[in-house]
N, C-alpha and C positions, 0 to 999 in steps of 0.2 A: 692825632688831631684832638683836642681839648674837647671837651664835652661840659654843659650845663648840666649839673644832677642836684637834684633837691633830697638829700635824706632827713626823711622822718623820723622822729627819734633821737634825743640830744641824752642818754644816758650810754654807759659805758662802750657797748658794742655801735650803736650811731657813729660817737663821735671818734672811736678809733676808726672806722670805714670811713668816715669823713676825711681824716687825716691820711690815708692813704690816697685818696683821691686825690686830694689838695697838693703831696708830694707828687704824685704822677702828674700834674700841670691843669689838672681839670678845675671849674670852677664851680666852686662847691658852696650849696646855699644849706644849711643845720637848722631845720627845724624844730618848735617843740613849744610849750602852750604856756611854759616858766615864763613869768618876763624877769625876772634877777636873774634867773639861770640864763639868759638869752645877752642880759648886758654883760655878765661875764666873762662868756664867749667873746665879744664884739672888742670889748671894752680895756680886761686884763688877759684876754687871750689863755682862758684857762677854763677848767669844768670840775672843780675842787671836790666836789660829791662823791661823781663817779670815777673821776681819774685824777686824782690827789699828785701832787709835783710833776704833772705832764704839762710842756709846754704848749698851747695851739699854734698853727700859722697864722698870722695877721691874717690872712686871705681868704680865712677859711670864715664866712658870714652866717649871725644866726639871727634866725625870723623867728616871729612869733606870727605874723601875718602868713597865714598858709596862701592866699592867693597870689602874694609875693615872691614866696619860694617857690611856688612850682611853675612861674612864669616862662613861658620857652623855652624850660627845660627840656633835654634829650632821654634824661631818666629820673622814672622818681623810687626810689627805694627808701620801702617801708620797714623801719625796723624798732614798732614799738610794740608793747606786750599782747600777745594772741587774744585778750577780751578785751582790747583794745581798735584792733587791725580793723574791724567793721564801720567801725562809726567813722574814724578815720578816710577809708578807703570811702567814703561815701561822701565826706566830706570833699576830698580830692576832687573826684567824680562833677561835684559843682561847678571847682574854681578852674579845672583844669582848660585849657581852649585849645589845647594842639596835640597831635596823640603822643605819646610819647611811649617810650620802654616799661612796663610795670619791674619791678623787681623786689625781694624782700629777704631780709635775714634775720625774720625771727624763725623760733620754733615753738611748736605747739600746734593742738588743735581747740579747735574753737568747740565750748561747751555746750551741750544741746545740741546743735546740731551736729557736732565730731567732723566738721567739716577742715579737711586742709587750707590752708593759709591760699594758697594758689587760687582756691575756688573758692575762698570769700570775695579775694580781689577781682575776679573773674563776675563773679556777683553783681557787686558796687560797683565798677570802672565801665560802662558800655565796652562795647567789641571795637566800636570807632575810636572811641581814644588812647586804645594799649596796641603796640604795636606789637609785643608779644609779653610773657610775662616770666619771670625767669627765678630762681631759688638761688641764694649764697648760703651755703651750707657747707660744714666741716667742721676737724679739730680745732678749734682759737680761741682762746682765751683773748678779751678783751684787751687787759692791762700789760698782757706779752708782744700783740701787733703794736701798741702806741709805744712799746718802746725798741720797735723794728727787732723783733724776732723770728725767726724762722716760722715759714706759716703754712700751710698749702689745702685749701679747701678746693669745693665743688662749683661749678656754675651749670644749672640743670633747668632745663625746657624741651617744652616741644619743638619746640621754634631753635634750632641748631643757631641761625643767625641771630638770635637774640640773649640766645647763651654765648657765645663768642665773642658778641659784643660785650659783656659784664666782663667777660675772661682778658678780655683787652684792655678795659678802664683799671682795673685793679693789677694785673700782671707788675711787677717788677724786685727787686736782686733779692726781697724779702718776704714776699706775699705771694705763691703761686696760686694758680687756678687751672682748675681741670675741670672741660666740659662733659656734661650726661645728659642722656638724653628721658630718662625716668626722672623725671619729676615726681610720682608718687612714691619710689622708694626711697629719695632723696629727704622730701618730706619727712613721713613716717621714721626714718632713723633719727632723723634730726629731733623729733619730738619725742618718740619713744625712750631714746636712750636718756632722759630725764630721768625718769620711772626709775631705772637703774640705777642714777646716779644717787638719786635720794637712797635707797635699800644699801648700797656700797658707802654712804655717810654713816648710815646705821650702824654696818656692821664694825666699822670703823670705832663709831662711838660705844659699841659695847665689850670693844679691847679683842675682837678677830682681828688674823691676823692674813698674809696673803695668801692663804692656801683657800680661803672663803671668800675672798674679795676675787679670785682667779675663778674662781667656779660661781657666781653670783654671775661676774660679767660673759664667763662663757655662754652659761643657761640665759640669761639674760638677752642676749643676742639670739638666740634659737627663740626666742618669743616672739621679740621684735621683727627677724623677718619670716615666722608667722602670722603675724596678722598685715604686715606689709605685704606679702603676697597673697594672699586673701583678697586684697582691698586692689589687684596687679599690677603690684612691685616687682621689678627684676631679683629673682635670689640673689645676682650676684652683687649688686648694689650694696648688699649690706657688708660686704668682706670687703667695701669699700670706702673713702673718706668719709661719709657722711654716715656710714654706718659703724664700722667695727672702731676705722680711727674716730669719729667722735665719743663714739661710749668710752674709748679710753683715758682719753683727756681728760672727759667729764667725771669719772670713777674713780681717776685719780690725784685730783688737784684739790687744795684749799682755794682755787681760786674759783669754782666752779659752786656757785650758790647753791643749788641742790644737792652736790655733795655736804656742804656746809648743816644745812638743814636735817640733811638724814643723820649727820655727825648728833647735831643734839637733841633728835630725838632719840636716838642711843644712848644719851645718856640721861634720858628721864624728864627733858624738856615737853612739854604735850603741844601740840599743834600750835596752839593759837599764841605762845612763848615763843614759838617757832620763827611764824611771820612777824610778831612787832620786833624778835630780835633782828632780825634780817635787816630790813628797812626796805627791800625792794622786791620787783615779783620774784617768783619762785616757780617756773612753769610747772615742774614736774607736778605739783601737788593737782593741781586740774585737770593735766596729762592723765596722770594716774586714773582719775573717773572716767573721762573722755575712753583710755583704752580700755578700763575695765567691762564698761556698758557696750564697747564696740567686741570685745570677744566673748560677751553674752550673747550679743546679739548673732554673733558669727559662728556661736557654738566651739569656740577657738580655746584651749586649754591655754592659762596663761599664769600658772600657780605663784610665778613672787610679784608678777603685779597685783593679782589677788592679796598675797601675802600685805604688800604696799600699800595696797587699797585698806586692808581689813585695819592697818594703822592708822593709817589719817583720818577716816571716818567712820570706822568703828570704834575706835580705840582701842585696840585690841594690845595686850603687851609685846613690844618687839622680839624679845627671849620667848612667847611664847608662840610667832607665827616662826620664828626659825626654827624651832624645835618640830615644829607640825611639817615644814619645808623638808626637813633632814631625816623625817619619819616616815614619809609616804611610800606607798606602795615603789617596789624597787621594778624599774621599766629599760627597757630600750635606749640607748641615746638618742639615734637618730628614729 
């Protein structure tokens, strides 16, 4: 049965999740606060920015009016940047009149308070207007689902029926979904394996080769579902979609902006060269503080986010937090 979903969020991962809906027969309303970027969409059926020669469907409608969009909708999913998601979700919260599904597929946590995405929206939306609230989360490349490639993420809640539901608007011969019932370990991999991606840019950019890029992402993960189960994450989450298979895609693509970014600070780029090269966010870089302050806090040993940390705002030289990484006292694996 077709569903009314308003997604928030008209840059790359939005408007591919849009496009997926719109081919599954739903009726899909693209929000976002551009009004050029919104006639675009409406107008030549395209999103030139973020997804350059990708055709849209006519059908697929963009608002700049949030009370528009989220009008009788069935779902609204949030998928704009994590120091965004608040003001946002609060904004919703006003225009919204009838309860509907929350859902969202960013990643990150939110600075200062290092709160997950789930429990901002939980925040901001009243208990009466969410009917449950749900995480899309996995391996995907934005620019790979808009041009119908093999896909298969997560749809994760409390709420089993409000994960099924997502698992069923999206389901079809090119986009799988699998539901979970850990939402916080779903989270946390989704946002931690940033951290990762950026340090596996690095080392990228300072000419290692896969023998460091395979022991970066293994150690890497032994982090990440340390402080996810700390915070009580299922272990086994992480040995899954939103866990091991996301760190990998993300560690290993030019299409993954974090990779991107640790690429040039490897090779000598400083932070702030970093973002205007870019042009868009960059989660891992706030990730990185967010987790680092959370396994101070947790007393959680977390040495290449440390490492990660010590580059972005310390500035510490890259060659010389590897060097301290590959010197430390020799321990245990597990």
């Amino acid at each position: 049965m077709s569903k009314k979903i308003a997604v928030l969020g008209a840059g790359s991962w939005g408007t591919a999740l849009a496009m997926v809906l719109d081919e599954n027969g739903h009726d899909v309303r693209l929000w976002g606060n551009n009004v050029e970027q919104m006639s675009e969409i409406n107008n030549d059926h395209c999103n030139a920015r973020y997804l350059p020669e990708i055709q849209l469907s006519k059908s697929i409608k963009g608002f700049t009016d949030l009370k528009l969009a989220v009008e009788a909708v069935d779902v609204v999913l949030f998928v704009v940047p994590t120091k965004a998601m608040r003001s946002v979700a609060h904004q919703v919260a006003s225009v919204l009149t009838s309860p509907a599904v929350i859902a969202h597929a960013s990643k990150g946590l939110e600075q200062e308070t290092h709160k997950r995405i789930s429990e901002v929206l939980e925040e901001e939306i009243p208990e009466e207007l969410r009917k449950a609230v749900v995480v899309l989360s996995g391996p995907s490349h934005a620019e790979e689902v808009a041009v119908k490639d093999i896909t298969t993420i997560t749809s994760a809640s409390t709420n089993l029926a409000g994960a099924e539901l997502i698992q069923s608007l999206f389901m079809n011969r090119y986009f799988r979904v699998y539901t979970n019932e850990d939402i916080i370990g779903v989270e946390m991999g989704a946002a931690l394996k940033n951290i990762i991606a950026v340090g596996a840019g690095a080392l990228h950019g300072l000419g290692y080769g896969d023998n460091a890029k395979a022991a970066l992402m293994t150690r890497g993960l032994a982090e990440i579902s340390r402080l996810g189960v700390a915070f009580g994450a299922q272990p086994l989450t992480f040995i899954g979609l939103s866990g091991v298979g996301d760190l990998i895609v993300t560690c290993t693509s030019v299409h993954s902006r974090n990779w991107r970014a640790g690429d040039l600070l490897g090779k000598g780029h400083n932070l702030q060269e970093v973002l205007d090269n870019m042009g868009m966010i960059v989660e891992g870089v706030s990730t990185t503080k967010a987790a680092y302050e959370l396994a101070k806090q947790k007393n959680i040993e977390m040495p290449i986010t440390e490492a990660i940390y010590d580059v972005l705002y310390n500035k510490t030289d890259v060659k010389e937090v590897v060097s301290h990484l590959m010197t430390r006292d020799g321990k245990a694996e597990s």
